[in-house]
N, C-alpha and C positions, 0 to 999 in steps of 0.2 A: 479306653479310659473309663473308669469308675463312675456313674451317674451318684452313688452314693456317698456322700461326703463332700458334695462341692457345693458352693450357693446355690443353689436356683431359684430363679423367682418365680413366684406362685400362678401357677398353671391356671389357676382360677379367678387371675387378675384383672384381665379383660372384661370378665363376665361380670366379676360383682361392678367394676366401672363405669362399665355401662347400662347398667342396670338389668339386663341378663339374665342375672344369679335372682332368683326367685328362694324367699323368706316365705315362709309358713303365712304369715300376713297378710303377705301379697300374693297368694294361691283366690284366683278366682274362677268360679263353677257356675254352669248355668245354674238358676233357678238361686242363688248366695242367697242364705239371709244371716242375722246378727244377732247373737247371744249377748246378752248384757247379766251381769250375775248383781245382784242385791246380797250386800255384808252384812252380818248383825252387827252395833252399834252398841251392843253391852258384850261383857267379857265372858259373865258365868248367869245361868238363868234356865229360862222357859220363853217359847214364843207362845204367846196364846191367842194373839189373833194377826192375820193376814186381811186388809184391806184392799184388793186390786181392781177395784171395779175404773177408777179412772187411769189407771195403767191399760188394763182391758179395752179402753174405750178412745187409747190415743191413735192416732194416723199411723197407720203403718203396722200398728201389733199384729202376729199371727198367737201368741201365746204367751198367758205368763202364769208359771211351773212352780207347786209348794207338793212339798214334802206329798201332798194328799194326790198330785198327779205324778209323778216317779212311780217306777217302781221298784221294788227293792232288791238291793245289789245282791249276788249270786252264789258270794261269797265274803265274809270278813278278812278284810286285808290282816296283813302280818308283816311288823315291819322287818322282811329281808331285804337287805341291798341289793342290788343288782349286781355289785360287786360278784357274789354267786352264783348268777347267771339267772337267776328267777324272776319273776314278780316283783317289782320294786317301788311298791306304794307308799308316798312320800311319811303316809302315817297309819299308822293301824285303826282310825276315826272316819269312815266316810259320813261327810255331812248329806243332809236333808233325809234323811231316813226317818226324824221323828223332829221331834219339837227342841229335844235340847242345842241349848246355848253352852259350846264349850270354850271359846274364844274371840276375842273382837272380830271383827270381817269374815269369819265363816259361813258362808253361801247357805241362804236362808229362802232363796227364793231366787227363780231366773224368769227375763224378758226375751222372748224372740223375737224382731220385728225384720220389717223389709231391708232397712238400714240401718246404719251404725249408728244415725245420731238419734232416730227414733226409739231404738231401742238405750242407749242409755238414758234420752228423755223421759221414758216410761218406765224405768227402772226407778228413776229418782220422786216416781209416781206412786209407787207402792208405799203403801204405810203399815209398820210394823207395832202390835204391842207385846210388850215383853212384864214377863215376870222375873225380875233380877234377884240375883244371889252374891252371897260376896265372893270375890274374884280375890286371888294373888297372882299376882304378874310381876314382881319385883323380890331381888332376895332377902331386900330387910323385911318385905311381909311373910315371906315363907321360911324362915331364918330356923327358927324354932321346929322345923318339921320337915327341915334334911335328914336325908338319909343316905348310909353309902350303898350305893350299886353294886350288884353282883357283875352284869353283862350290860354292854353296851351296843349298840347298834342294834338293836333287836334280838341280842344273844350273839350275836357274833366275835365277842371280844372279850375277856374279862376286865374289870371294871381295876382291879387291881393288880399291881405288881411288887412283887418282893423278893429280896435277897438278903442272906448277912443277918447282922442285926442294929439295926440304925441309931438304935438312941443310945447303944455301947460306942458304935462309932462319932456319933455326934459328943459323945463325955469326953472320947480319947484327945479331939481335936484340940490342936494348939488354940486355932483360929475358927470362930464359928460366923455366920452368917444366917440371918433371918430375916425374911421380908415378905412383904403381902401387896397384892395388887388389887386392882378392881379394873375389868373392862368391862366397858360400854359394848354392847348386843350390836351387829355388822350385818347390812345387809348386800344385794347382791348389785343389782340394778345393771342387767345387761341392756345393750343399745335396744335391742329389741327385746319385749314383756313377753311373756309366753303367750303361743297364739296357737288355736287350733283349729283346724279345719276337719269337719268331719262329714261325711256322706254315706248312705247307703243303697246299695244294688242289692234289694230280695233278702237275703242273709248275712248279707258280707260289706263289712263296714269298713270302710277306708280312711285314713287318718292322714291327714297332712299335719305334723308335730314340731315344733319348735323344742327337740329333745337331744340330750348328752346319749340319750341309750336308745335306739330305735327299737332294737330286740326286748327291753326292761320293757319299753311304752306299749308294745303289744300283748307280751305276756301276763302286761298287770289288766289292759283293760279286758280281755279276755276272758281273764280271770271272773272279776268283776260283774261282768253283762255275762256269764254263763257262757261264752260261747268257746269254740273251739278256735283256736290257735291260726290254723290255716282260714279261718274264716275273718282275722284281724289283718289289714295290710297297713304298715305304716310309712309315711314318705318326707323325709328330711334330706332337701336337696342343700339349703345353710342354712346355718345359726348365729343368728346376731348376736353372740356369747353366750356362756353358762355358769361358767365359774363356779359351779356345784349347783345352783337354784336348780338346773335342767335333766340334773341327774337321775334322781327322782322323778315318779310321777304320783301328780298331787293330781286331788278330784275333780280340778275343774277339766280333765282330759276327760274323763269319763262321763262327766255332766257335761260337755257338749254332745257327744256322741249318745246320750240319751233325748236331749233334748234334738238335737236330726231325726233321731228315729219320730218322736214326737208328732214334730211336724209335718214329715214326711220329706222334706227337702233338705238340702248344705245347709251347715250350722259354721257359720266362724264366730271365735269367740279371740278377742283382744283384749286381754287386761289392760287397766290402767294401770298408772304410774303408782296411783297411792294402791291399789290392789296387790302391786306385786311385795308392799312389806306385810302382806298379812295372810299370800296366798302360796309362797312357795320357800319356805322355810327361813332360816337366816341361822347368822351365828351366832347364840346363843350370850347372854349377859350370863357373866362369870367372876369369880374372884377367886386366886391361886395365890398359895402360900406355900414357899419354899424356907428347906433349911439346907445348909450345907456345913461339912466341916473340914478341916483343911489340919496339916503339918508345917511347920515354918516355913519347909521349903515349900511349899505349894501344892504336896498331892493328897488327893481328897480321901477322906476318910469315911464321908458317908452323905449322903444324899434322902431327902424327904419332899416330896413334891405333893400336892394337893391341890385339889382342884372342888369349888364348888358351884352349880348352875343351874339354870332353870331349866325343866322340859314341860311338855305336856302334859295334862291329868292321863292320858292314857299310854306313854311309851317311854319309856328307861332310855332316852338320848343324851349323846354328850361326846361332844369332839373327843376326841384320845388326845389327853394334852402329855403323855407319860411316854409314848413311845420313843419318843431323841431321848429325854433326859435320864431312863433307863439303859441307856444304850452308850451315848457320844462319849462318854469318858470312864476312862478304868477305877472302878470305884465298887468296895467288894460289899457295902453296906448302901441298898438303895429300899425305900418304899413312896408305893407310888398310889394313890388312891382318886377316888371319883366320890363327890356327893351331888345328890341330886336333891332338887324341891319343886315336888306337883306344883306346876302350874297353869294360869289360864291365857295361851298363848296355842298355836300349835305348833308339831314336833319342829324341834330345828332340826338343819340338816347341813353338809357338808356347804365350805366357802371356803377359796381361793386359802391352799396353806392347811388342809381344814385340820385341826387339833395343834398341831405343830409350831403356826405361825404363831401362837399365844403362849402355850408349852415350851416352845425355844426362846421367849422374849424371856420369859422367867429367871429361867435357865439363866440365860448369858447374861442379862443385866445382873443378877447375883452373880456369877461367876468374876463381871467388874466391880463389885464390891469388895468381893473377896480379895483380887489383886489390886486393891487399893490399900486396903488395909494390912496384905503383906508386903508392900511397895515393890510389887512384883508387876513386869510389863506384861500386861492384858494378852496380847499374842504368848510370851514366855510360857504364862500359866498356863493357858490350854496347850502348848504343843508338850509341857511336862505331864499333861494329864491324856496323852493322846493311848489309844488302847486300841493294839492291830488284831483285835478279837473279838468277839461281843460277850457278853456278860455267861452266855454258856461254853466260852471257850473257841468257840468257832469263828474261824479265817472271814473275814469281809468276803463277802463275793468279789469286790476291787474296795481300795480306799482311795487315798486321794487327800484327805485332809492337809496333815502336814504340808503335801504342796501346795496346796490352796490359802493357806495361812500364810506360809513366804513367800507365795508369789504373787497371794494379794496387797500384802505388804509392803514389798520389794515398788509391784505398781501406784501402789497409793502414795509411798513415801512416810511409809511411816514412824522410823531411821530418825526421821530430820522432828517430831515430834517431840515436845516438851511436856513431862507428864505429870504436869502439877497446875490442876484447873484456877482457871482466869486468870492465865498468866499473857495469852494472846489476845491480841486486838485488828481488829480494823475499825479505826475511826470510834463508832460509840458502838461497834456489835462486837461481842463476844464471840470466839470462835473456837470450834472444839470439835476435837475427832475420836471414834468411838469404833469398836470394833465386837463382830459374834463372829462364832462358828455356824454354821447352817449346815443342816442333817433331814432328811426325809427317807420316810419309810418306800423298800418298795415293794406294790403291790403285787402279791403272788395267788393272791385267792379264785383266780380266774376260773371260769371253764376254759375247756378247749375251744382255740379258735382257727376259721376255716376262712377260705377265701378259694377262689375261682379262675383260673388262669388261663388265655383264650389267644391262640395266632389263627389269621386267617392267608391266604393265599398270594396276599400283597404284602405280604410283610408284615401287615400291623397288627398288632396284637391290644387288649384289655386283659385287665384284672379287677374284680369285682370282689365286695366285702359289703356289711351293714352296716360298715361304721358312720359319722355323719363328717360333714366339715361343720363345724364349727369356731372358723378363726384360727388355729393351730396351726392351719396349713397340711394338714395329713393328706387333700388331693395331692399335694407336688410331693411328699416323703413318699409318699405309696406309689409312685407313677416311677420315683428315682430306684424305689427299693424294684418296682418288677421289673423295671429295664435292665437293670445289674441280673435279677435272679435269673430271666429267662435269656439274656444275652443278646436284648436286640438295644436298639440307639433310643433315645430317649422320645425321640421326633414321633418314632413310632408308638412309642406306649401311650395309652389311656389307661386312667384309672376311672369307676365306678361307684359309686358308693350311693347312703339314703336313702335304701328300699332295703324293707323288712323280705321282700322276695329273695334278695340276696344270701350267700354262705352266710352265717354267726359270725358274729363280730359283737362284742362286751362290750357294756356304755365305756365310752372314754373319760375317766374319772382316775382321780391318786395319781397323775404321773401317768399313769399306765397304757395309753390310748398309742402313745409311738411304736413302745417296744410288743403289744399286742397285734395290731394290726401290720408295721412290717413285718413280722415273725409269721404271720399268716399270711401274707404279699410271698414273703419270702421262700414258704413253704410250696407253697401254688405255684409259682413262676419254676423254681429250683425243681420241681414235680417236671413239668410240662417240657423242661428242658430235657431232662434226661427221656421219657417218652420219646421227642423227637431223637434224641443223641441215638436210640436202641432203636428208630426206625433208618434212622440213616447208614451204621453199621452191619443192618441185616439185609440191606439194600443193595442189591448185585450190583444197580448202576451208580450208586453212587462213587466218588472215590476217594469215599472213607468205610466202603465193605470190608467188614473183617479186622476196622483196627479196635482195642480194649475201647468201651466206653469211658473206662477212667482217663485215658490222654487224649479223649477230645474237648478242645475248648471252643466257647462258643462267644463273639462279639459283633456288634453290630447285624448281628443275626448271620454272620458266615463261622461255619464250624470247621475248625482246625485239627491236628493231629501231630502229635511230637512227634509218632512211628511212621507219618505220611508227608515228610515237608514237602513243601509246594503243594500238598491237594489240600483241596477247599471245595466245598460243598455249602448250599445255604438254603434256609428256611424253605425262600419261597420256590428254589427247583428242587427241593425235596418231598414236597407236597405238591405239588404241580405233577411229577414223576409219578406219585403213588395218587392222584387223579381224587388229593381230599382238599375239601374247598376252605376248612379248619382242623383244628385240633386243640383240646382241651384238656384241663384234667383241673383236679381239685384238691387243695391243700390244706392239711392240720396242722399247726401247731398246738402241742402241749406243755402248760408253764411248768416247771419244778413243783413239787409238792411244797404244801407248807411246811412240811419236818427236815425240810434240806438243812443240814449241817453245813451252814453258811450265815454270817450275819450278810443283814439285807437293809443298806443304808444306801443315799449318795449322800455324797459330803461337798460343800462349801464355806468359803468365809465370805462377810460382810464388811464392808468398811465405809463408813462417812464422815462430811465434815459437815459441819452448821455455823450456822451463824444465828445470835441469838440477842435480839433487844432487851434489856434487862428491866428497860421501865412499861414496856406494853406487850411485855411477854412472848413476841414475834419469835419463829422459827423459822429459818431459811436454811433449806439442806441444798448447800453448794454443790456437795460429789457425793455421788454415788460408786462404790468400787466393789463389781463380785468377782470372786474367781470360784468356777463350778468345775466338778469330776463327773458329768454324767453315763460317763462310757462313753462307745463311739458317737462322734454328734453326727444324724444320718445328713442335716444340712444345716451348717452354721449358719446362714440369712436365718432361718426359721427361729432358729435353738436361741438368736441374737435376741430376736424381736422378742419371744415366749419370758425371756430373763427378764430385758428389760423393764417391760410390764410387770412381772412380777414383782421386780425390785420398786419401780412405782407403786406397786400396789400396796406394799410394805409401809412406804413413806405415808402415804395417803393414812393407814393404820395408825400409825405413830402420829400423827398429827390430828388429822381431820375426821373421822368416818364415826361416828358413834351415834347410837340413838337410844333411847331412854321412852319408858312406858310410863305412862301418868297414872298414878296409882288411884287416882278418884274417877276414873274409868275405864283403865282397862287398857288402853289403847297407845300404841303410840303415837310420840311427840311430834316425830317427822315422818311425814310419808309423802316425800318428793322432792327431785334432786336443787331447790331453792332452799331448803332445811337441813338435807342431808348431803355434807359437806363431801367433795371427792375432787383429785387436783383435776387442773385444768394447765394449757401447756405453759403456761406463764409461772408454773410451780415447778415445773420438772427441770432436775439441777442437768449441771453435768452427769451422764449414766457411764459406765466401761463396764463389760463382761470380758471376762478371761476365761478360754480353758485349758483344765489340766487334764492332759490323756492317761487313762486308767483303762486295762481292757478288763472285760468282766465274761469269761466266756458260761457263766453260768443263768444270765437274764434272758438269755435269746441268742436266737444265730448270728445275730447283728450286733451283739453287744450294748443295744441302748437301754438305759436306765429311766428318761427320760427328765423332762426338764419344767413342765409345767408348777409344780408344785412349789421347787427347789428353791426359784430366784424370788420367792415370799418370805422366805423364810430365814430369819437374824436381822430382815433391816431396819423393824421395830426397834430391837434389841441394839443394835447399831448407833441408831440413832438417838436412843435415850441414852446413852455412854457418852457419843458426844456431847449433849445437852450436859451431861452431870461434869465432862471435862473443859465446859467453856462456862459454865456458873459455877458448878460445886454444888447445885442440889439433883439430890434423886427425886424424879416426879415417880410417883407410884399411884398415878390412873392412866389408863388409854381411852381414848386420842388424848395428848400432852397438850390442852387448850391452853391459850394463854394466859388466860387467869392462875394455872396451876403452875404455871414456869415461871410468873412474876410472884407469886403468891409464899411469903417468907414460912408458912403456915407448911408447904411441901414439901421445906427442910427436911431429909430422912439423916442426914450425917448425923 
């Protein structure tokens, strides 16, 4: 029986339950002391003096660190993704290098003391004077001095896309559509704030990391402090979430590990709560303007998507909000554009959905405009607009849509809908159901990745990799994928991970973390086997000597032979025989190139219902309904819970989650989760995830696509359809606060 594809509960259950499972946080080292970091408190400026004499002078300090005691980094970061497999500095700015002030809470000064409370007491000791300048942190201050982007991510993308000719196809249209949005800037707030632990032995610095990319977190600090590579170890045994904040690594990983060296002892450093919105990126405030144009019967003529946002004064960032809506529908006239406006903020960076989840709302909320306006049902339209090719002609690697569409529908009930808003009631709420398509890119940009494949003489075997857990569950996919690859029972496998000692393994980021990592599980185990299968064949006593390696199969760790029935031979009397107490080998996987003549989507639809107060603007999302195509799911428990969330995550978007910068300094509005709204379980409706089987033999040997990204993705979009099918107004801001849903002023009809 297949370990791969059945539930299994999380091998890692026990541990995190009983507390076991050791967080980056909760790493303690003889001689611990405590880093507390000091934020500047103006946006744009000059520090010109540093007061520390009664920080210096509090109980417990061993040091407190300004720009004048550092010393300077080794290299200037560049903002590459780790997506590439390099260096992946959350910004191309490391602070305290000199006096300027480029953004609110950029580390301006650090406290080490004995303890945690000591030193953020003597943090709060330090007194800064500044010399300010004007700051823009907001797009109506920076309105005037967008610009459009060439490249994005730090060169890694370009900023634009184009085909056709759009404003021919937008004249030709029967039916046109045009609408503009504004979202509110998203930030991340995992359970646990990034935390570092750092120590040094003589040369060689060790990192305990609260990080998405073990391998990115050493190569960036490396980079940094000058030093060589094998002289960085990084150790991420779990992650209290990441949801992109982790992806990256921002300065304060490398500012603890200077301040260790410093002192000469362990350095841990724990953010705060309000730290974590001004220390590890976020989603960026944005406003997107879409046009589309359509034929009486429904199929689109031309498509213009636009996006504008804030980044930092020093780095060209900005979600990809272009990539679905270039792609998801047959439409020969598309353009697709990016504006940015320096600002005084630092780089944003990937979140939960990252580009897409705002990009796709656009999208589909116009897309229900448009079949409103041709009294065309919202499913109808898009499955008339469905396109089994991408915009260069090329076959999907798998689709999926289409079923995803009718068979989310078919589940939802959506048949039995009335599609003429404020026509249903319960009691005094409005109710109303809405529906997106959902589409995510998938990520091919990888290096090659490697993993480690190990049986020893009992039977039991590991498989090792750098990847981290982080929540996902990738201990139990990876334990299920090597027990399938190498052929023994699940009982026996361990999986290893969270050492930078380990094979390469690429931050787990875009989806990508499943089908990377079991593809190198797979690779390793599927190695290791054959090794054995060629020792057991050349093996006089075995009695499977001399049969093809191709007809022997291997389960529960006994190998079999279609030319030998009835003989059986196993792991551990074939090693036992040849008198070796293990055997290993080592496995590559390589993703497809970027230029694969293949489009490279997964596809899903969205479906919700609401319920909605008309006089205090309340929104209540009843059901949630996704159906996803991710390829093969390596385990439904997992793939279940990953949507889920996701699909919550969405809601929470649509409704609640926005934050706002106070333009008279700089800073934002909220920074902690009493301000910054996020559901709690008293919000979470009815959820249902369905999936639709699509095999994809071109993502991996395993077929996954993966799932993390997907179930974020339309149920904004979702959700404001409902809204506009149970009032009749289009809100066009995110989060849909109540004021703007009671607010007659939001009327777009």
């Amino acid at each position: 029986m297949s370990a791969v594809g059945t539930p299994v509960t999380r091998v890692d259950g026990p541990a995190k339950v009983t507390g076991a499972a050791k967080y980056s946080a909760e790493i303690g080292l003889p001689g611990m002391t405590y880093l507390a970091v000091v934020g500047a408190t103006i946006a744009s400026g000059r520090v010109t003096a540093i007061d520390a004499e009664a920080a210096r002078a509090a109980e417990g300090v061993l040091a407190v660190l300004t720009p004048e005691d550092l010393p300077k980094i080794a290299a200037e970061p560049h903002l590459l993704p780790s997506l590439v497999g390099g260096p992946a500095p959350g910004e191309s700015f490391f602070p305290m290098q000199d006096d300027v002030v480029q953004y609110a809470g950029q580390p301006v000064a650090l406290v080490v003391a004995e303890e945690y409370e000591q030193a953020q007491h003597a943090a709060s000791l330090v007194r800064i004077s500044y010399q300010p300048t004007k700051s823009i942190t907001t797009i109506d201050e920076g309105r005037d001095q967008a610009y459009e982007a060439e490249r994005l991510f730090g060169g890694l993308m370009p900023a634009r896309s184009e085909r056709g000719d759009v404003e021919a196809g937008l004249a030709a249209a029967d039916v046109r559509v045009e609408v503009a949005y504004k979202m509110a800037a998203n930030h991340h707030n995992p359970i646990e704030a990034p935390s570092t632990v750092a120590t040094w032995d003589g040369g060689n610095l060790t990192l305990y990391e609260s990080t998405q990319g073990i391998r990115a977190t050493q190569q960036t600090v490396a980079l940094l402090l000058g030093l060589p590579i094998a002289r960085v170890r990084v150790i991420t045994r779990f992650v209290g979430g990441g949801f992109g904040a982790k992806a990256m690594v921002w300065p304060n990983v490398t500012l603890t590990a200077m301040a260790s060296r410093y002192v000469g002892r362990p350095v841990k450093l724990m953010l705060t709560r309000p730290q974590m919105f001004t220390s590890n990126g976020h989603r960026e405030e944005q406003e997107q303007r879409i046009a589309i144009g359509a034929t009486r019967d429904g199929q689109l003529t031309a498509i213009r998507h636009e996006k504008l946002s804030i980044t930092s004064p020093f780095d060209d960032w900005a979600e990809p909000a272009t990539g679905v809506s270039s792609q998801l529908y047959g439409c020969e006239n598309y353009l697709g554009i990016h504006r940015l406006i320096k600002g005084n903020t630092m780089t944003p960076t990937f979140t939960r959905g990252p580009g897409e989840s705002l990009g796709v709302f656009t999208l589909e909320t116009a897309m229900d405009e448009l079949a409103s306006h041709l009294a065309i049902d919202p499913v109808e339209l898009r499955l008339r607009n469905h396109t089994p090719v991408d915009p260069f002609g090329h076959p999907w690697s798998s689709d999926g849509l289409v079923e995803c569409l009718r068979l989310g529908a078919e589940r939802f009930g959506w048949s039995d809908r009335n599609p003429a808003p404020r026509t249903t009631r319960d009691g005094e709420w409005l109710i109303g159901t809405g529906v997106a398509a959902a589409a995510y890119p998938i990520a091919f940009f990888m290096p090659p990745q490697r993993a480690r494949a190990r049986i020893f003489a009992d039977g039991s075997a590991i498989v090792q990799t750098s990847t981290q857990e982080f929540g996902t569950g990738v201990l139990t996919m990876a334990t299920q994928v090597g027990a399938d690859a190498l052929g023994v029972a699940l009982r026996d496998m361990e999986f290893q991970a969270g050492d930078s000692d380990l094979p390469n393994s690429t931050a787990a980021v875009g989806s990508a973390g499943a089908g990377m990592v079991s593809s190198a599980v797979h690779a390793a185990g599927t190695a290791l086997r054959e090794q054995l299968i060629a020792l057991a064949v050349g093996d006089e006593q075995s009695a499977l000597h001399g049969a093809a390696p191709a007809s022997v199969k291997v389960a529960d760790g006994h190998l079999t032979s279609a030319e030998r029935p009835g003989a059986v031979d196993t792991y551990r009397e074939l090693l036992s025989r040849n008198h070796m107490s293990d055997a290993e080998a080592l496995g590559t996987w390589r993703p497809p190139p970027l230029d694969t003549p293949h489009g490279l989507l997964t596809f899903g639809a969205q479906f919700a219902e609401v319920a909605v107060d008309p006089e205090l603007g309340l929104v209540r999302v009843r059901r949630l309904n996704g159906a996803f195509a991710p390829g093969r799911v390596l385990n439904p428990l997992l793939a279940h819970s990953q949507l889920m969330g996701g699909m919550l995550w969405g809601m929470s978007q649509a409704l609640l989650e926005g934050n706002h910068m106070d333009p008279r300094y700089g800073r934002w509005a909220e920074t902690n989760l009493a301000e910054y709204l996020v559901p709690v379980n008293a919000d979470a409706p009815e959820v249902r995830v369905d999936f639709v089987d699509v095999d994809d033999e071109l993502v991996g040997p395993l077929g996954a696509k993966g799932v993390g990204e997907i179930g974020q993705v339309g149920v904004a979009a979702a959700i404001a359809n409902a809204v506009f099918h149970a009032t009749g107004r289009r809100i066009r801001s995110l989060p849909m606060a109540p004021e703007l849903v009671m607010d007659p002023a939001a009327d777009g009809q």
